[in-house]
GUDO-793569 format. One record per residue: x, y, z of N, C-alpha, C in turn; residue in one letter; residue number from 1. Coordinates in pm, whole numbers. Example, Ala and Ser with C-alpha at 12.3 -4.5 7.8 and 13.67 -1.06 7.14 Angstrom:
<atoms>
ATOM  n_east  n_north    n_up  ca_east  ca_north   ca_up  c_east  c_north    c_up  r    k
ATOM    1319     -569     780     1230      -450     780    1320     -330     780  A    1
ATOM    1285     -225     708     1367      -106     714    1290        3     787  S    2
</atoms>
This chain:
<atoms>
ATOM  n_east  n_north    n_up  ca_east  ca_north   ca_up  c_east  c_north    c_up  r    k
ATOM    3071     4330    9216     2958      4377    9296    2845     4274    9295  X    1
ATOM    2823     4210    9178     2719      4119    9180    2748     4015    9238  X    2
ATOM    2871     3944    9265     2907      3829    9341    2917     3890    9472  X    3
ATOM    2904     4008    9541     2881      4032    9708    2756     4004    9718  X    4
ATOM    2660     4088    9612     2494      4063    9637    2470     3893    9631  X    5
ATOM    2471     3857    9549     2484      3738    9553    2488     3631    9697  X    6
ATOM    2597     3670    9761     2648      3605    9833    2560     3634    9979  X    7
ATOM    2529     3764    9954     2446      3831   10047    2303     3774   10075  X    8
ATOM    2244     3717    9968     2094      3654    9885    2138     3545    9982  X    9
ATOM    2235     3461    9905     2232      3342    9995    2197     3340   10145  X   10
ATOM    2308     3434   10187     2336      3401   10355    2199     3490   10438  X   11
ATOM    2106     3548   10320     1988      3611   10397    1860     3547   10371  X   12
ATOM    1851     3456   10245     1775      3372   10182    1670     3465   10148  X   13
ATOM    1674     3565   10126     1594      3675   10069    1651     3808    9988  X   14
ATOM    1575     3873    9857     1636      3940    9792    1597     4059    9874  X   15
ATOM    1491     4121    9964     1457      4233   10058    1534     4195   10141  X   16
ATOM    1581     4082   10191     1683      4075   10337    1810     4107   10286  X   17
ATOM    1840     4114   10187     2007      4160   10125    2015     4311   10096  X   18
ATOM    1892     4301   10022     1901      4447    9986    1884     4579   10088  X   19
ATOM    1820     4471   10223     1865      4553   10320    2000     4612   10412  X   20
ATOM    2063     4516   10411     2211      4492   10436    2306     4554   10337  X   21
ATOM    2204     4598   10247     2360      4613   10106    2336     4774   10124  X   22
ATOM    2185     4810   10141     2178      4950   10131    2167     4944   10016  X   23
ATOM    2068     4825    9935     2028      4880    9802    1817     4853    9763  X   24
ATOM    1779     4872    9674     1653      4842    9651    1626     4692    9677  X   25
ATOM    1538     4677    9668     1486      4488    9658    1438     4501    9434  X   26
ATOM    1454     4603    9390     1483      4589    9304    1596     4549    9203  X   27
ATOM    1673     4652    9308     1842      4659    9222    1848     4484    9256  X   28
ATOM    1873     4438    9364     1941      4340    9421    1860     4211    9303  X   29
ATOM    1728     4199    9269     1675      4116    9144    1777     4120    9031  X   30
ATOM    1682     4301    8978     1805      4310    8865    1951     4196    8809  X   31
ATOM    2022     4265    9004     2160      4226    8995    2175     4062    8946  X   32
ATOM    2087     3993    9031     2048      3830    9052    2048     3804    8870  X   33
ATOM    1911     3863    8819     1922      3835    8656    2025     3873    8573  X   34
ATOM    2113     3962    8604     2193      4005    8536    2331     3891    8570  X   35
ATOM    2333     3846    8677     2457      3755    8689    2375     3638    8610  X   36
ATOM    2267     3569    8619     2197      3407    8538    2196     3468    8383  X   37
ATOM    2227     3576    8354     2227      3634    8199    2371     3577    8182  X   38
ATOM    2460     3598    8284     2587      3599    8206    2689     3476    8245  X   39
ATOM    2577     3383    8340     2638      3255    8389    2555     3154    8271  X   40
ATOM    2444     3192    8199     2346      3101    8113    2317     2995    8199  X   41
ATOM    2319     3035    8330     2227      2900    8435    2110     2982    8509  X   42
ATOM    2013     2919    8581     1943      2979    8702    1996     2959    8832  X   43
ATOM    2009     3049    8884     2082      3065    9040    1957     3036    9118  X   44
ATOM    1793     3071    9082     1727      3089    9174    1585     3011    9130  X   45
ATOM    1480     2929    9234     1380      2890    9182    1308     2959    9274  X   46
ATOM    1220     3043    9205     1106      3112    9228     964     3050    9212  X   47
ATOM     860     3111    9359      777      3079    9381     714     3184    9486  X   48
ATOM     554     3184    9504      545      3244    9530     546     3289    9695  X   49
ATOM     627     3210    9749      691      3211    9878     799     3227    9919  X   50
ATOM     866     3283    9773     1025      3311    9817    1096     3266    9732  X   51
ATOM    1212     3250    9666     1341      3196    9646    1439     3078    9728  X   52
ATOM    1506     3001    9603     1528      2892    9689    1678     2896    9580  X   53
ATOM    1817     2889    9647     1904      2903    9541    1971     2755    9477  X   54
ATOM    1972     2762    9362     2019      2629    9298    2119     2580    9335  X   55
ATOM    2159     2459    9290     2294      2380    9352    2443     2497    9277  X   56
ATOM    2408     2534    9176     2477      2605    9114    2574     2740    9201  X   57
ATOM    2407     2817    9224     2400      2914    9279    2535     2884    9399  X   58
ATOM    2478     2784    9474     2592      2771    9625    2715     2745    9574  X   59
ATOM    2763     2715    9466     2893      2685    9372    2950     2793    9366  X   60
ATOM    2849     2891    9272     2919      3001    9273    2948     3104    9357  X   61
ATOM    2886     3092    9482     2888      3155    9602    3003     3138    9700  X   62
ATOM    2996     2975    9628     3175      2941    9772    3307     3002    9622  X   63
ATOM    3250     3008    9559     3381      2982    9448    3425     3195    9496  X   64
ATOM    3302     3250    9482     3334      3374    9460    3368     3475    9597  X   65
ATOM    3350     3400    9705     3407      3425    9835    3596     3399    9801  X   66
ATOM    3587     3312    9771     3749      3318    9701    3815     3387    9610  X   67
ATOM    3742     3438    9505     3745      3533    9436    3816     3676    9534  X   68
ATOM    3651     3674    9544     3670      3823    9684    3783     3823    9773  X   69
ATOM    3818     3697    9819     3943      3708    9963    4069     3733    9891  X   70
ATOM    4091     3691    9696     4193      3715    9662    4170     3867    9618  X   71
ATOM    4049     3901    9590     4110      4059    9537    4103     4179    9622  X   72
ATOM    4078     4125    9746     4055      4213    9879    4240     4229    9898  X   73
ATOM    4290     4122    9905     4418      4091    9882    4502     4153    9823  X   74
ATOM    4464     4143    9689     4516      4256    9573    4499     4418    9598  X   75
ATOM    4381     4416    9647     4330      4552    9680    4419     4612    9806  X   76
ATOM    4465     4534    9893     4556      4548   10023    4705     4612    9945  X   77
ATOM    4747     4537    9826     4891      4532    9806    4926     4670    9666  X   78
ATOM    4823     4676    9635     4741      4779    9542    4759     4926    9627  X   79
ATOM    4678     4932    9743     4722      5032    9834    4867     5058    9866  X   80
ATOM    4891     4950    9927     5037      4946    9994    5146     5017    9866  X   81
ATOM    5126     5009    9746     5192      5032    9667    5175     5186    9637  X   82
ATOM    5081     5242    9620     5045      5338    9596    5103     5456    9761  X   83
ATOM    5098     5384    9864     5165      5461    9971    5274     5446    9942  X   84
ATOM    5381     5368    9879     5457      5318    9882    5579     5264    9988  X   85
ATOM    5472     5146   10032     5499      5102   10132    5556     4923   10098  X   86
ATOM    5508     4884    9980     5566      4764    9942    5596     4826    9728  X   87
ATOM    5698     4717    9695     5697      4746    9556    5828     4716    9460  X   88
ATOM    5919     4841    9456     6027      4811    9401    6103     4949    9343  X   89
ATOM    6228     4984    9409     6249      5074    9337    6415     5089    9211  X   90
ATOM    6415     5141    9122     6517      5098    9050    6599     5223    9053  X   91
ATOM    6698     5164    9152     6836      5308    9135    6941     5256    9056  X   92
ATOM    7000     5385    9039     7099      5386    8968    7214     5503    9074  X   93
ATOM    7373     5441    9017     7449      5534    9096    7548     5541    9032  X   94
ATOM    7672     5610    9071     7790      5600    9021    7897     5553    9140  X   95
ATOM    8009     5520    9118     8085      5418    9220    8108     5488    9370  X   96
ATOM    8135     5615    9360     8148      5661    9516    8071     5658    9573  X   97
ATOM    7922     5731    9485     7782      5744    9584    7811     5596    9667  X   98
ATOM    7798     5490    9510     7757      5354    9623    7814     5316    9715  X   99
ATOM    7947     5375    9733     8032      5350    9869    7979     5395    9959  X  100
ATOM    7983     5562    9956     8025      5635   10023    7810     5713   10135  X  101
ATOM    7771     5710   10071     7636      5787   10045    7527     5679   10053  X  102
ATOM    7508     5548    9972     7415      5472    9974    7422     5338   10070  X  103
ATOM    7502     5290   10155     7525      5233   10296    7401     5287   10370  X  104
ATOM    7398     5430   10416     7387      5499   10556    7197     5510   10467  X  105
ATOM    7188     5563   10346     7067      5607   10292    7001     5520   10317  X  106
ATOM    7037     5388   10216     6970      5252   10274    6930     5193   10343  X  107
ATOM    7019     5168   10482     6973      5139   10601    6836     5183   10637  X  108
ATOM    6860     5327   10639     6758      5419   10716    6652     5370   10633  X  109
ATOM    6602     5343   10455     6494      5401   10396    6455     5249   10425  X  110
ATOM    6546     5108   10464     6472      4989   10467    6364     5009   10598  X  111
ATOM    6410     5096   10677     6336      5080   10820    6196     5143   10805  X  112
ATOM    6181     5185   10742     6030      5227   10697    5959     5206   10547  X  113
ATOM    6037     5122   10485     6002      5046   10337    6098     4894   10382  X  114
ATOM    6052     4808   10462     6114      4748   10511    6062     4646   10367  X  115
ATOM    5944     4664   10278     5883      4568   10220    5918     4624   10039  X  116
ATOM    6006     4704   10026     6031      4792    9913    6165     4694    9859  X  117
ATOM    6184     4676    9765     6293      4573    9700    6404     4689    9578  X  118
ATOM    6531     4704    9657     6609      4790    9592    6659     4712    9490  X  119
ATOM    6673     4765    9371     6786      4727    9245    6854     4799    9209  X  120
ATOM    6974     4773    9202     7079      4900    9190    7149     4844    9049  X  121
ATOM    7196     4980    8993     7236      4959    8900    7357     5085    8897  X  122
ATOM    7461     5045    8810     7555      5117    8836    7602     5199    8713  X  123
ATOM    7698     5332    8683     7773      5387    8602    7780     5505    8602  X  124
ATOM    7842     5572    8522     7840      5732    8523    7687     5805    8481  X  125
ATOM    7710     5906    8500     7575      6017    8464    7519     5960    8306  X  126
ATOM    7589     5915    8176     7584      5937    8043    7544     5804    8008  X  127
ATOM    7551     5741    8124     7474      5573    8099    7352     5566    8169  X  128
ATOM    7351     5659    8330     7213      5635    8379    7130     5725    8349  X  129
ATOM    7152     5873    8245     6999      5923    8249    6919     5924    8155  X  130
ATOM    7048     5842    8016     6934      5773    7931    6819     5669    8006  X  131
ATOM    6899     5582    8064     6794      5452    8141    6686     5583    8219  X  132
ATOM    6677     5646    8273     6616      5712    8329    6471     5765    8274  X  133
ATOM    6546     5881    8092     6439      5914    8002    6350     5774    7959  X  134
ATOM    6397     5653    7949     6342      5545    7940    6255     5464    8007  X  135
ATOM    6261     5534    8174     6219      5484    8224    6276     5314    8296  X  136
ATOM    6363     5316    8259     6421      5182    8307    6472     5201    8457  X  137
ATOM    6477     5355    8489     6525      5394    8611    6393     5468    8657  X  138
ATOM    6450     5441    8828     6302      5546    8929    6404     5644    8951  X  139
ATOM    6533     5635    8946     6593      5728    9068    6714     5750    8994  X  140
ATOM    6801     5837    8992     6952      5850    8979    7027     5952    9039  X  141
ATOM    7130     5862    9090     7274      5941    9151    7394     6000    9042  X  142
ATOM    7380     6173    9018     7421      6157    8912    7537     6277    9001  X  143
ATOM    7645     6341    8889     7734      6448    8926    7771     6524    8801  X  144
ATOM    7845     6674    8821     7876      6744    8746    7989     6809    8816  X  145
ATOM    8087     6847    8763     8189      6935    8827    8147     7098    8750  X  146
ATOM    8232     7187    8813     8206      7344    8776    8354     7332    8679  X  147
ATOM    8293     7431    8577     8387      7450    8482    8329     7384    8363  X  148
ATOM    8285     7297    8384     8223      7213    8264    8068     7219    8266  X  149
ATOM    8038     7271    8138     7894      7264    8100    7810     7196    8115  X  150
ATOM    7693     7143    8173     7582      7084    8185    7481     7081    8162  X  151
ATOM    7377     6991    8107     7252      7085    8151    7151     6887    8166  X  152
ATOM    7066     6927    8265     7013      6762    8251    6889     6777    8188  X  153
ATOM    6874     6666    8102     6723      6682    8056    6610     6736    8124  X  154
ATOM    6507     6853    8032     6372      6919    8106    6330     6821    8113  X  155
ATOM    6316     6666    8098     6193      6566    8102    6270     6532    8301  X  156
ATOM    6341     6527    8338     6380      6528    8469    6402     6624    8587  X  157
ATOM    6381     6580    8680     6384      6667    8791    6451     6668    8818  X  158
ATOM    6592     6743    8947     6690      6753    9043    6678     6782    9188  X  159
ATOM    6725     6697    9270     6753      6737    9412    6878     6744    9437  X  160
ATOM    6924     6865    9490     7064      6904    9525    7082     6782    9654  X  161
ATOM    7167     6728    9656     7255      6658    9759    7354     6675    9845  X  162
ATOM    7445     6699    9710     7595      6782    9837    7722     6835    9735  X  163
ATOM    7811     6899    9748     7923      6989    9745    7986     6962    9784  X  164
ATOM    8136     6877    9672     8253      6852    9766    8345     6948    9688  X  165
ATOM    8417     6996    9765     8593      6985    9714    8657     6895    9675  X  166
ATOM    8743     6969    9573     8856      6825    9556    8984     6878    9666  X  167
ATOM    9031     6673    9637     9104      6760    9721    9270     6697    9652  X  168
ATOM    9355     6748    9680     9448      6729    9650    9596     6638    9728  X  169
ATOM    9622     6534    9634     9685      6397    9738    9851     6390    9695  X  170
ATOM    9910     6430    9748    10060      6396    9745   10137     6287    9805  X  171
ATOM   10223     6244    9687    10297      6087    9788   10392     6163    9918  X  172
ATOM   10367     6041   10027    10460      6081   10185   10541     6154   10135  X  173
ATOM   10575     6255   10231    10718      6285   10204   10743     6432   10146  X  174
ATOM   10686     6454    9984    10658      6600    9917   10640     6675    9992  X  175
ATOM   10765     6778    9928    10768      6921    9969   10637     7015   10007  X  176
ATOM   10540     7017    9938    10422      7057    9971   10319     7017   10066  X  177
ATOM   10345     6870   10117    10277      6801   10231   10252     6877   10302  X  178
ATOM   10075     6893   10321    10032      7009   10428   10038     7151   10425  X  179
ATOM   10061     7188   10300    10083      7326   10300   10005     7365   10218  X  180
ATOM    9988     7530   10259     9880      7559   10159    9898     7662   10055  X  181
ATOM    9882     7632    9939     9958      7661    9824    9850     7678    9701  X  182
ATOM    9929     7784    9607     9865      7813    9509    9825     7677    9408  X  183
ATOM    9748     7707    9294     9735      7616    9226    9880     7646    9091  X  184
ATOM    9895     7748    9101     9989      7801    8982   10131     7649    9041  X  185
ATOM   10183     7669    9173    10271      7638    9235   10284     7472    9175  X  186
ATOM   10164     7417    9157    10170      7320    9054   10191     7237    8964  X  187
ATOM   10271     7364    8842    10285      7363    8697   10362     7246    8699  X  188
ATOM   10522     7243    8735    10585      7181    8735   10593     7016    8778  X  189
ATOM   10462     6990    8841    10449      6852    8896   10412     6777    8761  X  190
ATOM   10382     6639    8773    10357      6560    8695   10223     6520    8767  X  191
ATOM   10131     6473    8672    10004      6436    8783    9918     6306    8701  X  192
ATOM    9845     6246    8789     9750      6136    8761    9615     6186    8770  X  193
ATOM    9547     6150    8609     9441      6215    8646    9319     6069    8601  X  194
ATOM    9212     6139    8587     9125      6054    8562    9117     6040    8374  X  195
ATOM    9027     5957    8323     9025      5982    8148    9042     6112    8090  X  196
ATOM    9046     6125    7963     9096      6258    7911    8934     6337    7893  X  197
ATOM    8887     6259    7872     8692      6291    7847    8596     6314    7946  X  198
ATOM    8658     6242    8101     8554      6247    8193    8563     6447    8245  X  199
ATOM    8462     6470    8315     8381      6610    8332    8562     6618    8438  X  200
ATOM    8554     6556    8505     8654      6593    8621    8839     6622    8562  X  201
ATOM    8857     6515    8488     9002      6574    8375    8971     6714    8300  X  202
ATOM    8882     6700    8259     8834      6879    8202    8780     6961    8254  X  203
ATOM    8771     6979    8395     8757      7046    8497    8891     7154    8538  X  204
ATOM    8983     7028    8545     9123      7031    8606    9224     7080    8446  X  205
ATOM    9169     7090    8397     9269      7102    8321    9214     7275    8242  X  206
ATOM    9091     7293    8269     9058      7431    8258    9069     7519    8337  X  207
ATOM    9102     7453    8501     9128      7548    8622    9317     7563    8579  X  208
ATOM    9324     7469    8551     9504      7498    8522    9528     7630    8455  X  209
ATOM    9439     7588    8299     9442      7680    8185    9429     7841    8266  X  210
ATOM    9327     7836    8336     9332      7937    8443    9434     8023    8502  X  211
ATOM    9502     7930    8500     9637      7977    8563    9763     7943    8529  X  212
ATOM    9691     7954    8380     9828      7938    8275    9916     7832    8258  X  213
ATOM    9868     7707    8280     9970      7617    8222    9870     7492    8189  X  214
ATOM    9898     7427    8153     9885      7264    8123    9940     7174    8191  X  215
ATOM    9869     7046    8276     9888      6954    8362    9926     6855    8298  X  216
ATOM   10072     6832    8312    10160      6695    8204   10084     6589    8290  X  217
ATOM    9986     6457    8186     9960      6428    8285    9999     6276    8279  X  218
ATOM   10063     6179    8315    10113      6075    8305   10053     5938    8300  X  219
ATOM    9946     5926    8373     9876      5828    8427    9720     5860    8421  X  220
ATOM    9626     5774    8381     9503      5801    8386    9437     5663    8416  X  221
ATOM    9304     5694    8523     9206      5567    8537    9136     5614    8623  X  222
ATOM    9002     5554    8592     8860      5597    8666    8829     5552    8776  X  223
ATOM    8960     5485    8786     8918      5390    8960    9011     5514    9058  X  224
ATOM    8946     5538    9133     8994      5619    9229    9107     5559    9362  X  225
ATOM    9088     5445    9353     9180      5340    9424    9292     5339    9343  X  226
ATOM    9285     5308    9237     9406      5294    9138    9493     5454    9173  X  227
ATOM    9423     5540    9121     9509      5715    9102    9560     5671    9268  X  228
ATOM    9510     5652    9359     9555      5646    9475    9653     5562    9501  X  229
ATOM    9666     5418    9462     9794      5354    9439    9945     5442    9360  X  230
ATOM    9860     5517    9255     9956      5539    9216    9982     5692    9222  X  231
ATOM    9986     5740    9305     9997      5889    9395   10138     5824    9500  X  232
ATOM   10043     5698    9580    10149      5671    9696   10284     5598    9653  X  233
ATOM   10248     5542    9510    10422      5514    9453   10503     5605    9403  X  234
ATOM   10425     5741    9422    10573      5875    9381   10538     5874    9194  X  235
ATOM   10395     5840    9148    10413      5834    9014   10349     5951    8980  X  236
ATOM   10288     6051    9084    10235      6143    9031   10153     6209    9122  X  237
ATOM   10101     6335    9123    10000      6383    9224    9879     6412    9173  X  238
ATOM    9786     6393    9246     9598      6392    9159    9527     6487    9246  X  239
ATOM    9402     6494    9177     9295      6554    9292    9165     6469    9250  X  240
ATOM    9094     6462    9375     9031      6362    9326    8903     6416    9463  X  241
ATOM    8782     6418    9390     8674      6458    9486    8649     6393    9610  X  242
ATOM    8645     6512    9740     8636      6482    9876    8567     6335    9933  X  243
ATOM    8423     6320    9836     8385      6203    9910    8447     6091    9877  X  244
ATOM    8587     6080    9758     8594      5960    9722    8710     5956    9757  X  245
ATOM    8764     6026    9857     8912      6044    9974    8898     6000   10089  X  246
ATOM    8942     5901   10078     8970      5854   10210    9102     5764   10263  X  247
ATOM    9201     5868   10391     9315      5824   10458    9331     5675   10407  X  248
ATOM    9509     5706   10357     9519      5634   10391    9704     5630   10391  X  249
ATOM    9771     5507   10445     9917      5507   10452   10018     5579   10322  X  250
ATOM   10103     5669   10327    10164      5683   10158   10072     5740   10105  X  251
ATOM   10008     5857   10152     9919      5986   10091    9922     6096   10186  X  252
ATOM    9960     6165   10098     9955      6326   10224    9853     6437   10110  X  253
ATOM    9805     6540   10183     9731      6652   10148    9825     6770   10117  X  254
ATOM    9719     6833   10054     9769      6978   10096    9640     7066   10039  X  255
ATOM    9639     7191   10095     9514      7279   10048    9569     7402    9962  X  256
ATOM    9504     7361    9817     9488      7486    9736    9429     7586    9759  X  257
ATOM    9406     7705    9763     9397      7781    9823    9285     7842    9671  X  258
ATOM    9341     7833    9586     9256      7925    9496    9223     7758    9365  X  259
ATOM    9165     7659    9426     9129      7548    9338    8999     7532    9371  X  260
ATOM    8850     7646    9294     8776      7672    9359    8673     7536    9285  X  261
ATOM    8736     7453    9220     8619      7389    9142    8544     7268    9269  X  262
ATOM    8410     7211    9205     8378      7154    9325    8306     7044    9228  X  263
ATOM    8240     6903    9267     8163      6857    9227    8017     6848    9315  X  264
ATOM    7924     6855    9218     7790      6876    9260    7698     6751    9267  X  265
ATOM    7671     6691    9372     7620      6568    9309    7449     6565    9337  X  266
ATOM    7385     6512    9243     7207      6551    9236    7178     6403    9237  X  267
ATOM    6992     6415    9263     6990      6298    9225    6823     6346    9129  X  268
ATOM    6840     6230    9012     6766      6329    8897    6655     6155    8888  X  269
ATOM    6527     6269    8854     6424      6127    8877    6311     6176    8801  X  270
ATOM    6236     6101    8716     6141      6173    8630    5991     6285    8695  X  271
ATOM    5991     6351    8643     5852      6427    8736    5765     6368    8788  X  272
ATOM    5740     6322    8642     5593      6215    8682    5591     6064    8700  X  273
ATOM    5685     6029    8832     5718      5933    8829    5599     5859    8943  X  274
ATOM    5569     5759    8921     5398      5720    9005    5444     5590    9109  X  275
ATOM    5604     5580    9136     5623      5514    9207    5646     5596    9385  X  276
ATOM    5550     5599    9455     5567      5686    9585    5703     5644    9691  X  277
ATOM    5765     5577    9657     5840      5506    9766    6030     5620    9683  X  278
ATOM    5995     5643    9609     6119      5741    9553    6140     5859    9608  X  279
ATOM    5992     5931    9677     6066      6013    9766    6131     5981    9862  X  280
ATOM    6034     5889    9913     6157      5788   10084    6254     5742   10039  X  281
ATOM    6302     5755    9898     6474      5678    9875    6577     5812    9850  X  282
ATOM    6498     5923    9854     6559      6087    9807    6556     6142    9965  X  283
ATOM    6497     6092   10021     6477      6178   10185    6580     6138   10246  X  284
ATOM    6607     6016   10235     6705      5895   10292    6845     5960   10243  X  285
ATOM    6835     5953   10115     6983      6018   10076    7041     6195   10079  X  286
ATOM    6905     6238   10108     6934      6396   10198    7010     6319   10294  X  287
ATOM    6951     6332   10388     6995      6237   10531    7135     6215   10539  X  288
ATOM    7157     6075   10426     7323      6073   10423    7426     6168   10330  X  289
ATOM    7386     6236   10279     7451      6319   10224    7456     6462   10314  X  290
ATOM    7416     6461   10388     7396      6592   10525    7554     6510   10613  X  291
ATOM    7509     6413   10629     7588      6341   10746    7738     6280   10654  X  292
ATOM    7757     6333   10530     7891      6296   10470    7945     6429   10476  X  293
ATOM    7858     6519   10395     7907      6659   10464    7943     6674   10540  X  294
ATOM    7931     6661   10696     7948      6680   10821    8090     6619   10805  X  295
ATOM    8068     6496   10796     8212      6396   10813    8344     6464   10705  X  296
ATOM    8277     6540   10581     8411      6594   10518    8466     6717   10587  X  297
ATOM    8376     6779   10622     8399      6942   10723    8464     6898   10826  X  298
ATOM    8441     6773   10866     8560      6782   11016    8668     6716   11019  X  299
ATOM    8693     6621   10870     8816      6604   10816    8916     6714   10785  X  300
ATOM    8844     6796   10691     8903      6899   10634    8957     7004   10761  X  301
ATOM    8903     7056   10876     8919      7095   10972    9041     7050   11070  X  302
ATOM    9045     6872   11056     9148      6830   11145    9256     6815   11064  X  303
</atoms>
């Protein structure tokens, strides 16, 4: 404040001609004058009784602090912008389908109006990103849970529902069951590929079995959903594997369970009090595409 008055003194060559312009006293604006030569230990001003005349100093610090000012007017611009969150940075986190399947279409859309927002993505299951999260190392996370298996996400986080898939169930070409729609009991006897013995989705499937009385021999296991899918279409086994992370292809056929009511839920969990504004425009964005994956699984499932 004292380097505007200041600057003001100069370009009016009077402390009543500034203090008119500033909308302050011809007192304050002195004050201000002594209070900056208090804390520069120079005189800015030679007084007489015809006025003020400003030292060589004075004009030094006048061009120096116009620069000052243009950089923190500057700051003050990007300061805002941040706080709308309109420039900044936001730190997601996901797990491998979202980033396929869900964060393409979100992205696009949230660059077109945070065109100045800098994404970092970071990747893994729920049990790696919502520690980073309580930590704060994360703004945002793409997380999931299947039914059947217990959950609960930390009270220090929030949830936005996203979307509801089915699993769905993939048979190599050819099987008797291709396209038909069939109990889960009808099952027992297959051999199947599932995911790890620990992840939420193997103990999902293996409590809907229990359900219905048997145990899923299960032969093959891996978290890559490409892989279970390779090895579905070599006749090594049949899987189920959640809707959004299905997609056609040669040497895979369907079929619909009829009573395989489990589903995965996928949220995206972000701290309450999180003071970065540009996280709702990265949660609005992924409503958006998660509306429009929905859509696209309903008219799969349909055709």
């Amino acid at each position: 404040m004292h380097l505007r008055t200041l600057i003001a003194v100069l370009r009016t060559g009077s402390f009543a001609e500034a203090a008119r312009r500033l909308g302050y006293t011809g007192s304050a604006v002195s004050q201000q004058m002594a209070s900056l030569e208090r804390a520069a230990k120079v005189s800015l001003f030679e007084r007489d009784a015809h006025g003020i005349r400003p030292t060589p100093t004075a004009d030094f610090l006048a061009q120096r602090a116009q620069e000052v000012l243009a950089a923190f007017g500057e700051f003050e611009d990007e300061v805002q912008a941040m706080s709308e969150g309109s420039v900044g940075r936001v730190r997601l986190g996901s797990f491998p389908t979202a980033s396929q399947q869900l964060l393409p279409l979100a992205l696009s859309v949230f660059v077109q109006s945070h065109e100045n927002v800098e994404i970092e993505l970071d990747e893994g299951e729920p049990e790696k990103l919502v520690p980073l999260l309580i930590d704060r190392d994360l703004d945002l996370a793409l997380v999931y849970h299947y039914d059947l298996v217990p959950h609960a996400w930390p009270k220090a986080l929030r949830s936005t529902k996203l979307l509801s898939e089915e699993l769905v169930l993939l048979l190599p070409a050819g099987h008797s069951m291709a396209g038909s729609d069939i109990s889960l009991a009808e099952l027992k006897s297959e051999t199947w590929v599932s995911t790890g013995i620990r992840t939420s989705g193997a103990r999902s499937l293996r409590r809907a079995c229990a359900a219905e009385g048997f145990e899923p021999v299960v032969k093959f296991r891996s978290d890559d959903y490409d892989v279970i899918r390779g090895f579905v279409r070599s006749g090594l086994g049949i899987g189920v594997i959640p809707a959004l992370a299905h997609v056609g292809s040669d040497g895979i056929a369907t079929a619909t369970v009829r009573d395989l009511a489990v589903r995965r839920h996928v949220v995206a969990l972000y701290p309450p009090t999180s003071v970065n504004p540009a996280v709702q425009g990265a949660i609005s964005a992924l409503k958006g595409s998660s509306a429009a994956a929905a859509d696209r699984m309903e008219h799969v499932s349909v055709g």
